[in-house]
N, C-alpha and C positions, 0 to 999 in steps of 0.2 A: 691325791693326784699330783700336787705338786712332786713329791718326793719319787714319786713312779716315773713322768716327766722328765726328770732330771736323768736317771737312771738311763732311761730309754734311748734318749739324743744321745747320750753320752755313749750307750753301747755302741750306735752307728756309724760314729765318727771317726773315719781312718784316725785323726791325729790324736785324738783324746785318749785319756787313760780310761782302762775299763771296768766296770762294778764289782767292787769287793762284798760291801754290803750294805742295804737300804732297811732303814729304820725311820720309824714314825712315832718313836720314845723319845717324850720331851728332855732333853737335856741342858740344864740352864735359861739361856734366851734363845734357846734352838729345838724350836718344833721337831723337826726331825733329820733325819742327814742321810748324806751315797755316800759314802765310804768308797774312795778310788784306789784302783789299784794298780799304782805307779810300775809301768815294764821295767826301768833299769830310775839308777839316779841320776836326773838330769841336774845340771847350772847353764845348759845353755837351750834356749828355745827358737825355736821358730817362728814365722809367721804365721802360719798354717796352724801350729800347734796353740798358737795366743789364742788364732779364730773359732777354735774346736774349744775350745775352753770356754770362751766366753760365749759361744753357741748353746755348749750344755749348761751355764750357769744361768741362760733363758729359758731354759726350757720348763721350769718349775711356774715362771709366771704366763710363759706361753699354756701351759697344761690346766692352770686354772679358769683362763680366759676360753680357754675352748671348750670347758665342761662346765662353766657357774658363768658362760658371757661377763663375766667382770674379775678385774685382779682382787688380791686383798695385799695386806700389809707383809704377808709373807716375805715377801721377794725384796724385801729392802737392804737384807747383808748383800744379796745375790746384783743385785743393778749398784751399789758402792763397789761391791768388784772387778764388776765389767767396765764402769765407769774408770776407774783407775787404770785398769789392764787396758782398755782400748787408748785411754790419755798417755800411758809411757808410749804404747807402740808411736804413735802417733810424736812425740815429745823426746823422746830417750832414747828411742834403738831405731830408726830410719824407717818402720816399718810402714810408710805411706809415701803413694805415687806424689798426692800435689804436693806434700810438704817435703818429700824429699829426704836426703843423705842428711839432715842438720840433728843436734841433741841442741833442743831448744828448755830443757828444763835441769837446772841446775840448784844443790841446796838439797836441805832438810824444808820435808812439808811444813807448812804451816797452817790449820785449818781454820785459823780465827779470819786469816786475810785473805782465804783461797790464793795463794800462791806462796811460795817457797821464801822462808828464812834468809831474808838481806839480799832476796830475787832481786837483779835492776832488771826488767824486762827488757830485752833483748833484740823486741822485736813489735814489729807496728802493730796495731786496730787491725788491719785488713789480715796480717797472718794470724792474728789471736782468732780470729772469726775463720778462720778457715781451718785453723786446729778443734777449733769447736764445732766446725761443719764435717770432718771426718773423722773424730771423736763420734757423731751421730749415726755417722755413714757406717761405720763399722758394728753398730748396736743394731742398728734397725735392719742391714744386711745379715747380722748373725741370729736374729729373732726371727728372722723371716724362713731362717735354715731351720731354725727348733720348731717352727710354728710346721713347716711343710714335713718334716719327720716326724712329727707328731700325727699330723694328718693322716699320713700313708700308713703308722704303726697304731690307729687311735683301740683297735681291736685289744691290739696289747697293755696299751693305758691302762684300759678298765679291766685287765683283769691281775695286771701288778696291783692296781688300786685295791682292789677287792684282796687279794693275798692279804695286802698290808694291814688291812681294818683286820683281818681275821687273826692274821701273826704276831701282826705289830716291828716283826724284823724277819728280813728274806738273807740269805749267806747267797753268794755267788751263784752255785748250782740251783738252788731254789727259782734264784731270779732268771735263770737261762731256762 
């Protein structure tokens, strides 16, 4: 269900890239994976396109919660990327109303200090908490889009689901 989920958002989503192929063959630390199938090669992204992204990167933990009423541990690569992605839009590329036209994140990561390599912050308590409040705003806004496409398509969930126990992997045509 997670892996069908993902699939599913991801097909709906004007901006997102669309299903190459879904598999539920463990490989390595990775349960299973949507294989996307990038239109052209991008380096430059959009707003729109960040949100579609991080839309379908919910949808696996939205897809479990709606079928087993509780998450599991799955979604843990999947929320570290939304978490990032939503933190630059917000930090790096101007992509927020309150925070505005600023690149307030400068440096190589550093995960031991939660902030970036020889960061002098830049900037007060009141705007950290408000990068942190639309940091939020963008997660629970995009979750709410994978939870409601999930909703209206739940027919198709279960029956990508059920392929996939049966296949184990769908190719593009299979999954349409």
């Amino acid at each position: 269900y997670h892996e069908a989920g993902h699939a599913i958002v991801m097909e709906q989503l004007a901006h997102a890239d669309g299903v190459s192929k879904i598999t539920i063959v463990s490989r390595g630390q990775t349960l299973g994976y949507v294989m996307r199938l990038p239109e052209e090669d991008r380096m430059l992204f959009s707003r729109a396109q960040y949100e579609d992204t991080i839309t379908g990167l919910l949808a696996g933990r939205a897809s479990e919660e709606m079928v087993f009423q509780e998450p599991s541990t799955g979604a843990a690569d999947d929320l570290e990327r939304v978490t990032k992605m939503a933190k630059a839009m917000v930090t790096r590329f101007g992509m927020s109303d309150v925070i505005g036209l600023l690149q307030l994140n400068h440096g190589d990561a550093n995960p031991f200090l939660g902030m970036e390599l020889g960061e002098q912050r830049a900037y007060s308590e009141d705007v950290a908490r408000k990068i942190d409040q639309e940091v939020r705003r963008i997660i629970e806004t995009s979750y709410r889009r994978a939870q409601e496409i999930l909703t209206t398509h739940r027919d198709k969930l279960v029956l990508i689901a059920e392929a996939l126990l049966q296949r184990e992997v769908l190719d593009r045509q299979e999954f349409l």
